[in-house]
VMD Tcl script that builds the backbone (N, CA, C; Angstrom):
set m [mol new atoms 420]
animate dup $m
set s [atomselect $m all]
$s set {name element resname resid chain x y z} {
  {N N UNK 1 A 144.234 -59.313 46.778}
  {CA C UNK 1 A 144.478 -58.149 47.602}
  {C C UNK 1 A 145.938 -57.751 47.433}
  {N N UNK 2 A 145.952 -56.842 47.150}
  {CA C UNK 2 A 147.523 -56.339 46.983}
  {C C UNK 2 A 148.323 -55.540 48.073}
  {N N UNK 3 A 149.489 -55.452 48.056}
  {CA C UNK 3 A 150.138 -55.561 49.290}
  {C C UNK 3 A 150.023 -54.050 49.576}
  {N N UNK 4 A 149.763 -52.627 48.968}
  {CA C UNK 4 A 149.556 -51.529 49.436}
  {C C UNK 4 A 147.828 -51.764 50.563}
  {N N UNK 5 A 146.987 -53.160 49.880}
  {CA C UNK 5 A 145.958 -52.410 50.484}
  {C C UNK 5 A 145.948 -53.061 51.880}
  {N N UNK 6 A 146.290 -54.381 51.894}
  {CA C UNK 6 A 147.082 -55.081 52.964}
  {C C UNK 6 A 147.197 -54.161 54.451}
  {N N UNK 7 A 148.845 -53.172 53.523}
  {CA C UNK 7 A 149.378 -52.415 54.679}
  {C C UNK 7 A 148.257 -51.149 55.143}
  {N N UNK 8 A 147.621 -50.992 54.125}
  {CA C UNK 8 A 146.338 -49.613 54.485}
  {C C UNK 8 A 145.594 -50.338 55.564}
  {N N UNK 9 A 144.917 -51.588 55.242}
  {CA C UNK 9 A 144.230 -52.147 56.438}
  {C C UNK 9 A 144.683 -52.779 57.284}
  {N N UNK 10 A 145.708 -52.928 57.504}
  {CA C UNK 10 A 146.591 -53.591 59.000}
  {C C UNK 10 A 146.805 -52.026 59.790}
  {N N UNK 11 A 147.521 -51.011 58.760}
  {CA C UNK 11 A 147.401 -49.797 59.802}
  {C C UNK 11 A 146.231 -49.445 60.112}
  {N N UNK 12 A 144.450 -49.444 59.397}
  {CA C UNK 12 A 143.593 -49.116 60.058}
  {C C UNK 12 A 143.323 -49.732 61.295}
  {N N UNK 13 A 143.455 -51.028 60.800}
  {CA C UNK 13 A 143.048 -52.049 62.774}
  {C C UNK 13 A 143.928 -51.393 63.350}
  {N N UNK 14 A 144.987 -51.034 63.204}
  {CA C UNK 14 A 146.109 -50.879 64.215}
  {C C UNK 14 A 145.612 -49.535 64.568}
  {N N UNK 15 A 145.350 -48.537 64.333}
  {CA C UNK 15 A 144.690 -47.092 64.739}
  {C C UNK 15 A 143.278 -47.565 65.462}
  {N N UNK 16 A 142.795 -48.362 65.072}
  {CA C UNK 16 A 141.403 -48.879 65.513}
  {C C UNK 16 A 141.631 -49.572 67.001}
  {N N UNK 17 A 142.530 -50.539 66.635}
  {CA C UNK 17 A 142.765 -51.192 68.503}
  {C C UNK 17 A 143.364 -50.068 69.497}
  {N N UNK 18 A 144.080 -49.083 68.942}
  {CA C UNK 18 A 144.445 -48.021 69.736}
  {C C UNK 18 A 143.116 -47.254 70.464}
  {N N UNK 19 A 142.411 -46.525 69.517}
  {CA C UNK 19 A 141.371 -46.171 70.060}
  {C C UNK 19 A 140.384 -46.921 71.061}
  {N N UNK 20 A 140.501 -48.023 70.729}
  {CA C UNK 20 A 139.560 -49.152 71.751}
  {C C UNK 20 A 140.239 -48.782 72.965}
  {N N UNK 21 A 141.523 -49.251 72.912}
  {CA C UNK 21 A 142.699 -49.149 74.436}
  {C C UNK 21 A 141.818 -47.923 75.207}
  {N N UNK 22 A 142.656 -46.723 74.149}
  {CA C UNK 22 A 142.374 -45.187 75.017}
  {C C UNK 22 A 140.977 -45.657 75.375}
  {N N UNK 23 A 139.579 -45.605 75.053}
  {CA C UNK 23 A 138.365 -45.474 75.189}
  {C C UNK 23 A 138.214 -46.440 76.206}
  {N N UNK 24 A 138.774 -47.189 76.675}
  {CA C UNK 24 A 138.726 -48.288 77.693}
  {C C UNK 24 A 138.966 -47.967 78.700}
  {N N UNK 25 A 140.975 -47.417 78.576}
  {CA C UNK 25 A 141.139 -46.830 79.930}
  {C C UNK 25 A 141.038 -45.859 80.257}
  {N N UNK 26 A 140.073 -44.416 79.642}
  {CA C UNK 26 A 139.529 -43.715 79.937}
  {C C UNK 26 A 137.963 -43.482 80.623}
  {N N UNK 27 A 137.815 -44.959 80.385}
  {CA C UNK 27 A 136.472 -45.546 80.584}
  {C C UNK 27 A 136.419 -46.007 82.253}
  {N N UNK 28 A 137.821 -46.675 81.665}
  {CA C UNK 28 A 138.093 -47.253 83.684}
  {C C UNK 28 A 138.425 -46.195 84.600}
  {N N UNK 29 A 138.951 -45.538 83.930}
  {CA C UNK 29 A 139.635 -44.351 85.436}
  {C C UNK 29 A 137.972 -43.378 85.437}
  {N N UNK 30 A 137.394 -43.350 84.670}
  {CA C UNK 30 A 135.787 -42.344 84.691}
  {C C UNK 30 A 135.274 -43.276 85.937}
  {N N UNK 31 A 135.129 -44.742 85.661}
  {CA C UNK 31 A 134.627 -45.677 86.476}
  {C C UNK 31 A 134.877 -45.385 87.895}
  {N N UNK 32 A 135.990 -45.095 88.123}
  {CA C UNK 32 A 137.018 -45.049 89.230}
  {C C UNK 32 A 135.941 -43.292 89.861}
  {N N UNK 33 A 135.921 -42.474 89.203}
  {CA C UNK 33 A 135.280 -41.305 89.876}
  {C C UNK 33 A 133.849 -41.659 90.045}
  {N N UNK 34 A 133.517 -42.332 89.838}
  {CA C UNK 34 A 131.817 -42.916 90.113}
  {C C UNK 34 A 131.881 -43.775 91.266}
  {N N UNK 35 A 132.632 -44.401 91.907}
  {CA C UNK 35 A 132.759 -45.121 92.689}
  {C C UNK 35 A 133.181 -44.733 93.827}
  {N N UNK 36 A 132.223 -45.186 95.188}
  {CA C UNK 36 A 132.686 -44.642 96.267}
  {C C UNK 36 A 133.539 -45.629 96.949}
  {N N UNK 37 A 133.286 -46.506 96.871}
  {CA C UNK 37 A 134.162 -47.544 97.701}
  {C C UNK 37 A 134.851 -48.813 96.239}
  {N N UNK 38 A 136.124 -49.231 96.939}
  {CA C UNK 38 A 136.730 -49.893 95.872}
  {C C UNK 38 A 135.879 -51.308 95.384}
  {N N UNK 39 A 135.268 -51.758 96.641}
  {CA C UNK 39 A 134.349 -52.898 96.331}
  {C C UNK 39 A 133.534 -52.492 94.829}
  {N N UNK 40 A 132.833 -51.591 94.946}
  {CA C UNK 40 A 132.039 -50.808 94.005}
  {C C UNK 40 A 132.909 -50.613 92.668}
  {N N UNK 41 A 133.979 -50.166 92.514}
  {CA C UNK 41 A 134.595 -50.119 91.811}
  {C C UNK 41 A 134.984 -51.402 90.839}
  {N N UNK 42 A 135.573 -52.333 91.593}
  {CA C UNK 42 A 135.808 -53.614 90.842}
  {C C UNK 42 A 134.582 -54.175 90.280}
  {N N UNK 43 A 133.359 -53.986 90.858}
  {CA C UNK 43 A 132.264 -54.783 90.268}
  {C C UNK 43 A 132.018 -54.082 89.072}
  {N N UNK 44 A 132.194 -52.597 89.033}
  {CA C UNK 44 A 131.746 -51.804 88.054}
  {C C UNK 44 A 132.464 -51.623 87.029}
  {N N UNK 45 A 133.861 -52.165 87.195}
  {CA C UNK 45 A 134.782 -52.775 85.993}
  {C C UNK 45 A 135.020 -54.053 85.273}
  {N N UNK 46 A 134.744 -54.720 86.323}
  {CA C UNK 46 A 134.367 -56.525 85.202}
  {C C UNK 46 A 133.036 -56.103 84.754}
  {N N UNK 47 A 131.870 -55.044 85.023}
  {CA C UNK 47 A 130.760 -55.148 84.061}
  {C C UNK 47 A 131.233 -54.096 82.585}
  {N N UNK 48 A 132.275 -53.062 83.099}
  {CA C UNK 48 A 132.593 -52.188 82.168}
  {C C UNK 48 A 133.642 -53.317 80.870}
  {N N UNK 49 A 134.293 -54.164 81.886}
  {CA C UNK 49 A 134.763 -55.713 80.807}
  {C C UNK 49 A 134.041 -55.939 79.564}
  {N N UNK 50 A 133.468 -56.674 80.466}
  {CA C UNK 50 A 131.978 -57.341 79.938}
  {C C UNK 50 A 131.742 -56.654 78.963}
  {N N UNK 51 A 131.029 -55.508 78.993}
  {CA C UNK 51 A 130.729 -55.275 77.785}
  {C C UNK 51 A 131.918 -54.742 76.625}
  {N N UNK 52 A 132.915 -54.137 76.909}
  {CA C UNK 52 A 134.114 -54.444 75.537}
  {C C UNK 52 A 134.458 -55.716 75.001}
  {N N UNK 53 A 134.138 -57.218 76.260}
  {CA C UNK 53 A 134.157 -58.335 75.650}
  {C C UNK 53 A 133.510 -58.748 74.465}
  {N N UNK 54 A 132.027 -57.923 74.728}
  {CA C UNK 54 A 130.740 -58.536 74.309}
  {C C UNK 54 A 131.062 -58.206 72.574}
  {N N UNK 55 A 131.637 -57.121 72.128}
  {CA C UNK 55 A 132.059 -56.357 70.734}
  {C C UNK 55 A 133.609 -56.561 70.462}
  {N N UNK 56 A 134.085 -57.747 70.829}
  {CA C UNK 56 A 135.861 -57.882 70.878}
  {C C UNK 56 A 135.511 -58.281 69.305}
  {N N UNK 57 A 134.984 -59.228 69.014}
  {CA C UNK 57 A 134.249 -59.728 67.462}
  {C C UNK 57 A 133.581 -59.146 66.652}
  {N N UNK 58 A 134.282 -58.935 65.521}
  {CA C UNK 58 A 133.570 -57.777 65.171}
  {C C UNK 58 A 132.174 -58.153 64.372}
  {N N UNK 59 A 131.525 -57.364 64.273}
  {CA C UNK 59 A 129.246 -57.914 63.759}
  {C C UNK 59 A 129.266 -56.833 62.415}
  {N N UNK 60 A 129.032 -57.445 61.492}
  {CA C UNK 60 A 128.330 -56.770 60.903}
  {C C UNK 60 A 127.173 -57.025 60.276}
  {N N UNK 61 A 126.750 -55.281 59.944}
  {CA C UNK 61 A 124.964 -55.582 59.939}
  {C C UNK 61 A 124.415 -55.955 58.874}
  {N N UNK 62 A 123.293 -56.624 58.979}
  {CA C UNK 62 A 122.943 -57.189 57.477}
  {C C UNK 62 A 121.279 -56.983 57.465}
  {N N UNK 63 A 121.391 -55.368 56.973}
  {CA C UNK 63 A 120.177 -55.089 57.513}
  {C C UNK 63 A 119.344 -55.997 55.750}
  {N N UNK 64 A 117.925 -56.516 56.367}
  {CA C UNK 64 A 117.032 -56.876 54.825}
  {C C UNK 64 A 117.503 -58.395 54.879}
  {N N UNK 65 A 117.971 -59.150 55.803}
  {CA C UNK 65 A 118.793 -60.309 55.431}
  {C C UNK 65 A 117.941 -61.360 56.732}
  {N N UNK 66 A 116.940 -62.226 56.680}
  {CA C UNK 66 A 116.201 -62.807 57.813}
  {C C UNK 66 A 117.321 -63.614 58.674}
  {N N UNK 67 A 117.866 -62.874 60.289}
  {CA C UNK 67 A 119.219 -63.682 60.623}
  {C C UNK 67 A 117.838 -63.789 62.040}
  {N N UNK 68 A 118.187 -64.613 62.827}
  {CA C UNK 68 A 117.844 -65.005 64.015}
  {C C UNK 68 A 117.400 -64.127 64.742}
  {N N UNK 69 A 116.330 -64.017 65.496}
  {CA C UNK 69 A 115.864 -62.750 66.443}
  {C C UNK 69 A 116.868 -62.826 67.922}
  {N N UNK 70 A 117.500 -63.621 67.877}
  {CA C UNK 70 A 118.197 -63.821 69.282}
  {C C UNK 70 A 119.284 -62.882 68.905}
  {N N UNK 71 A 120.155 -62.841 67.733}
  {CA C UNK 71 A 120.938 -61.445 67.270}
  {C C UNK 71 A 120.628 -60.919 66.688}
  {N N UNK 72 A 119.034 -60.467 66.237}
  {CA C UNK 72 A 119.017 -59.299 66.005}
  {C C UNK 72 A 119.172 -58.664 64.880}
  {N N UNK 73 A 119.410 -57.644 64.522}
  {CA C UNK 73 A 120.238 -57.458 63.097}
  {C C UNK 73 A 121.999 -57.771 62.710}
  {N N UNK 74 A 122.469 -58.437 63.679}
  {CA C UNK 74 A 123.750 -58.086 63.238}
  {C C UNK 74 A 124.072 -59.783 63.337}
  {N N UNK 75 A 125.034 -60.152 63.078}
  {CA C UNK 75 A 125.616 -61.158 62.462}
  {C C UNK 75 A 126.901 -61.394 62.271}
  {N N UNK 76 A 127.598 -62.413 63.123}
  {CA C UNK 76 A 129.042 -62.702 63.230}
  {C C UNK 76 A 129.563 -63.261 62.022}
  {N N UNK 77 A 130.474 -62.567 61.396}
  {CA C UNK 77 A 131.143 -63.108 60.685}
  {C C UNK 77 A 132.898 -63.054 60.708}
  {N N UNK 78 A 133.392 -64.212 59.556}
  {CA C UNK 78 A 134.613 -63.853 60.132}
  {C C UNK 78 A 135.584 -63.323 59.676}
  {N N UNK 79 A 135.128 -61.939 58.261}
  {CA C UNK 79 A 135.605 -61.138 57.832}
  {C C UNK 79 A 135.884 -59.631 58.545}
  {N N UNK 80 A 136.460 -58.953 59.129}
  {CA C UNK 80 A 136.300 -58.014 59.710}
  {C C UNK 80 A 135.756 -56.812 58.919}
  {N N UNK 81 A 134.915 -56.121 59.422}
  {CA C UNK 81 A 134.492 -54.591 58.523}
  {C C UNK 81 A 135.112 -53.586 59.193}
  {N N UNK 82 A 136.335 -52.888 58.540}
  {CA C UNK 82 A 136.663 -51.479 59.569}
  {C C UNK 82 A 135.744 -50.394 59.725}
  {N N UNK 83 A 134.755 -50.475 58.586}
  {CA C UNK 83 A 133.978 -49.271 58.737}
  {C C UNK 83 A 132.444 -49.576 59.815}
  {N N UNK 84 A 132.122 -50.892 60.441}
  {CA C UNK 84 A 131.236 -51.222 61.459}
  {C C UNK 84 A 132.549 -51.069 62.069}
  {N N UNK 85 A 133.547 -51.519 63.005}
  {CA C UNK 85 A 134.402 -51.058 63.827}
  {C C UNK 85 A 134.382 -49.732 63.870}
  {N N UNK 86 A 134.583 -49.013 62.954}
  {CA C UNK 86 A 134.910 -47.027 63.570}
  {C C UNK 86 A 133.492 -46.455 63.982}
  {N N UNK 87 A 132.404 -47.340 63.273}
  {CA C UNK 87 A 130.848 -46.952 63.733}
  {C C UNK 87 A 130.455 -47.121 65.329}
  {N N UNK 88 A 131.134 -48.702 65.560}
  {CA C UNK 88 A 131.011 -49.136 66.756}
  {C C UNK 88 A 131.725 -48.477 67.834}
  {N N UNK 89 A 133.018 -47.922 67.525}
  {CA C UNK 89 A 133.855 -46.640 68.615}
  {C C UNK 89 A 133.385 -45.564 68.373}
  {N N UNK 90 A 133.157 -44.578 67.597}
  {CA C UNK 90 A 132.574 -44.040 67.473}
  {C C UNK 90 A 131.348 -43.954 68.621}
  {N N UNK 91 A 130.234 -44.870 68.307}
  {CA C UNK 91 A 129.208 -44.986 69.383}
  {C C UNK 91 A 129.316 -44.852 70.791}
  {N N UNK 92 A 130.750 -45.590 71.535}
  {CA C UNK 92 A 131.447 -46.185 72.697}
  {C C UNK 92 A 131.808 -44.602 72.774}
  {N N UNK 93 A 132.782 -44.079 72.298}
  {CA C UNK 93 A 133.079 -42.376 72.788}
  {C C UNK 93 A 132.510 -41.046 73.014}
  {N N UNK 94 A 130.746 -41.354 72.153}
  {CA C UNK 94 A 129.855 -40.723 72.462}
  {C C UNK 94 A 129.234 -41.335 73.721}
  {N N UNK 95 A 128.586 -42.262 73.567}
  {CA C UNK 95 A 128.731 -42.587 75.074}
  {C C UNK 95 A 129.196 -42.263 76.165}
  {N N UNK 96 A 130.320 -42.519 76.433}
  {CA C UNK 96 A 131.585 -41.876 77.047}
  {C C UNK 96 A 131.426 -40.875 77.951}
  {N N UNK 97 A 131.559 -39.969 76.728}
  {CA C UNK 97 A 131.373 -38.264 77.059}
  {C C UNK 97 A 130.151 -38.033 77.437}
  {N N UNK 98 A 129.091 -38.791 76.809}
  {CA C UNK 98 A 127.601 -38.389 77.578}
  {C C UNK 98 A 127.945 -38.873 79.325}
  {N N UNK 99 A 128.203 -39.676 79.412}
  {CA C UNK 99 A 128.226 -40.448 80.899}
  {C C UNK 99 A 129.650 -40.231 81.659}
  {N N UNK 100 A 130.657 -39.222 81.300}
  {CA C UNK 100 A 131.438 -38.964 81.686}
  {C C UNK 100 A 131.348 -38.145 83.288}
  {N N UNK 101 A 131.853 -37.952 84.120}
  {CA C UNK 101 A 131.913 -37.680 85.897}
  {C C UNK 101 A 132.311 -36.095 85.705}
  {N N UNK 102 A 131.100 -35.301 86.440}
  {CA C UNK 102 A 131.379 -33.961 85.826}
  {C C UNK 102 A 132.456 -33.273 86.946}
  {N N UNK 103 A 132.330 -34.156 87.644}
  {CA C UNK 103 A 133.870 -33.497 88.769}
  {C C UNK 103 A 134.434 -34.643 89.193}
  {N N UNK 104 A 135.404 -34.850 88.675}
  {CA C UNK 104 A 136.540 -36.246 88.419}
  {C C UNK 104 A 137.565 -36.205 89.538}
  {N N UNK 105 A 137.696 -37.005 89.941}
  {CA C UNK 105 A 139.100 -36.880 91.435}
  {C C UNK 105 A 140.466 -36.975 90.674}
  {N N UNK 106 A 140.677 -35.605 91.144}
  {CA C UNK 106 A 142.402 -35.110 90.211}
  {C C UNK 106 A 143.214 -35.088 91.763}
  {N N UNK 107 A 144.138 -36.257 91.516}
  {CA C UNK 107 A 144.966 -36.044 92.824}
  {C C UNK 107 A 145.767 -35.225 92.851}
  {N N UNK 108 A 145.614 -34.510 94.362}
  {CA C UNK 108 A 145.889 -32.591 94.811}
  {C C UNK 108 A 147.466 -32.010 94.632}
  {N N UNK 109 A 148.427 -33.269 94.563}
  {CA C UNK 109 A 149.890 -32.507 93.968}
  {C C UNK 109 A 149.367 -32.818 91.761}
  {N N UNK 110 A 148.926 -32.974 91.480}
  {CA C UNK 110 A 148.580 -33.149 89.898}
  {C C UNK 110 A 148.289 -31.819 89.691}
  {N N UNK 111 A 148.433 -31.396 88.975}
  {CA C UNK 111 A 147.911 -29.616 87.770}
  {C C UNK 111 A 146.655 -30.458 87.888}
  {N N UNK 112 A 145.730 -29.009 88.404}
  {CA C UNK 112 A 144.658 -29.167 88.611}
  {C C UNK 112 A 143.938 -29.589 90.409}
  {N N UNK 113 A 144.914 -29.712 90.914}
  {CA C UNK 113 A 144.488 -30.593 92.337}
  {C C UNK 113 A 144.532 -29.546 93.380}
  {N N UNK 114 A 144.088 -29.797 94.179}
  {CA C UNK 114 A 144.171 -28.779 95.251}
  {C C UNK 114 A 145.435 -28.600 96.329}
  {N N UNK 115 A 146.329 -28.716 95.776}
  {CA C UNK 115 A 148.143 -28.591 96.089}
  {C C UNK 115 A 148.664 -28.017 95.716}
  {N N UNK 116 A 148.286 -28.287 93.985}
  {CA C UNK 116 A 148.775 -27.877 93.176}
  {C C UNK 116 A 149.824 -26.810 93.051}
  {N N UNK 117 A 150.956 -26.565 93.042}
  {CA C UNK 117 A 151.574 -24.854 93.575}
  {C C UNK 117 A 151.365 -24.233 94.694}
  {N N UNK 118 A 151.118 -24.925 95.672}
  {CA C UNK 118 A 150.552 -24.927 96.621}
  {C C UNK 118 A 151.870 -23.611 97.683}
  {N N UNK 119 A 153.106 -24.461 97.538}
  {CA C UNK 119 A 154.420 -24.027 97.989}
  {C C UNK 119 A 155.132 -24.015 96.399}
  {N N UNK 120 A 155.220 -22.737 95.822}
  {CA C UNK 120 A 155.835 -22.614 94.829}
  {C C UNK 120 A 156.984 -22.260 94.639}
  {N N UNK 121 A 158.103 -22.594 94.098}
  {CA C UNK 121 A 159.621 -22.373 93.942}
  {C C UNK 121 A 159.725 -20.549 93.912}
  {N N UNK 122 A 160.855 -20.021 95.206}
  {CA C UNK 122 A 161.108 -18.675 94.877}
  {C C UNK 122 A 161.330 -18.316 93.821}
  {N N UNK 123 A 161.042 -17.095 93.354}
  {CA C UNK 123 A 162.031 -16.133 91.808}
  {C C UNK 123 A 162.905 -16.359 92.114}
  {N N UNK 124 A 163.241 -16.505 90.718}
  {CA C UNK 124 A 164.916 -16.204 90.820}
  {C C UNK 124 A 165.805 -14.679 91.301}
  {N N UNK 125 A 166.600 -15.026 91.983}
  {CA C UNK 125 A 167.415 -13.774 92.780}
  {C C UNK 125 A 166.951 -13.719 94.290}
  {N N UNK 126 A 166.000 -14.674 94.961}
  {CA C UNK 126 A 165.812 -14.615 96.346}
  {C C UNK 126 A 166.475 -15.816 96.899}
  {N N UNK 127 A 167.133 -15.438 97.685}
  {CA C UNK 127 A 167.743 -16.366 98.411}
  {C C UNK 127 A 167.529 -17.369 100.003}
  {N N UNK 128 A 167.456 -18.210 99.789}
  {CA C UNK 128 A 166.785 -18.714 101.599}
  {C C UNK 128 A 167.785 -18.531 102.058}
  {N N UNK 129 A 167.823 -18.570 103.538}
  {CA C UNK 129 A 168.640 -18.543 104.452}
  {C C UNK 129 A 168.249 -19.623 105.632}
  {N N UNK 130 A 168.573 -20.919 106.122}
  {CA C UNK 130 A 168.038 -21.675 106.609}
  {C C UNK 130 A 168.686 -21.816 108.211}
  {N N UNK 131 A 169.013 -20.636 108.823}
  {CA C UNK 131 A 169.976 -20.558 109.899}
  {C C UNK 131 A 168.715 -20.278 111.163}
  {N N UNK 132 A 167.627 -20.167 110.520}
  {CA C UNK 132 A 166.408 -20.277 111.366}
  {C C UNK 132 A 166.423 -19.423 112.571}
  {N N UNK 133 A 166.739 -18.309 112.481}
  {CA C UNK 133 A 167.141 -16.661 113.294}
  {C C UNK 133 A 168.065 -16.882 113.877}
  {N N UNK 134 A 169.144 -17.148 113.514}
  {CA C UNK 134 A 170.647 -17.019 114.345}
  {C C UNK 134 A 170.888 -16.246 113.083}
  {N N UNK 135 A 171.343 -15.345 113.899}
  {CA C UNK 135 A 172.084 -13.820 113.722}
  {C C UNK 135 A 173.818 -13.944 113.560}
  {N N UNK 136 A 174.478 -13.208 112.261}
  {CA C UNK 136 A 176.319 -14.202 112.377}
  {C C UNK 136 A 176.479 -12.694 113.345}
  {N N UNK 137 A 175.747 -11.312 113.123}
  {CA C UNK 137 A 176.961 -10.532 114.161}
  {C C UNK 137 A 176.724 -10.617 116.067}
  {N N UNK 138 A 175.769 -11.393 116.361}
  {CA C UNK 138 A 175.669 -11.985 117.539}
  {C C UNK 138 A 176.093 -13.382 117.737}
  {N N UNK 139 A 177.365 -12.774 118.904}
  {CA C UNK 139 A 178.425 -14.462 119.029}
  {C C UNK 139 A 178.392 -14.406 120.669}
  {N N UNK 140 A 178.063 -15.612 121.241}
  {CA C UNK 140 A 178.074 -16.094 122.574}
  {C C UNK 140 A 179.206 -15.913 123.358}
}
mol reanalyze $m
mol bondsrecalc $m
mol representation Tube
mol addrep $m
């Protein structure tokens, strides 16, 4: 293996574990709008764990090849395949978006929230006056 292809496939994992990250914690905060109570929440994130645990290793398939019915078609090995990895995110981000929260809790000072600009900064050239109706040509 020569050292250009080396660095080609250390930067693919490295673009590859990125995408896992994002797809994870986009996964958890989706989690977070599905959930009414936090109890609910935590359970529904060690199972959302769970299963990124379950694919931390990467499988590839060996379809035509008699492997064990307990896995199925796929098969641990301990060569990594980037191209079953981008298949396997790939899958996880369609997912995703299918099961994504079609009205997501955007907190109300955030763009988008119901605050939002709520009290917006004067134009420029208006001036406050914070003397709260005291008048300067009326003197006691």
């Amino acid at each position: 293996m020569s050292l250009a292809s080396t660095a080609g496939y250390a930067a693919r994992r490295a673009a590859q574990r990125e995408r896992v990250r994002i797809l994870y914690r986009r996964a958890l905060k989706d989690t977070l709008n599905w959930a009414v109570h936090r109890h609910l929440f935590y359970q529904d994130a060690s199972e959302l764990r769970e299963r990124f645990e379950v694919h931390k290793h990467v499988l590839i398939s060996l379809s035509g090849v008699n492997v064990p019915e307990l896995l199925g078609d796929w098969f641990l090995v301990s060569r990594e395949d980037p191209d079953t990895i981008d298949r396997m995110i790939e899958d996880g981000e369609a997912q995703y978006n299918k099961w994504r929260h079609p009205d997501p809790y955007i907190v109300p000072w955030a763009p988008g929230g119901s605050k939002f600009t709520r009290n917006p900064t004067p134009p420029s050239g208006i001036e406050i006056v914070y003397n709260f109706g005291r008048e300067d040509h009326l003197e006691n």
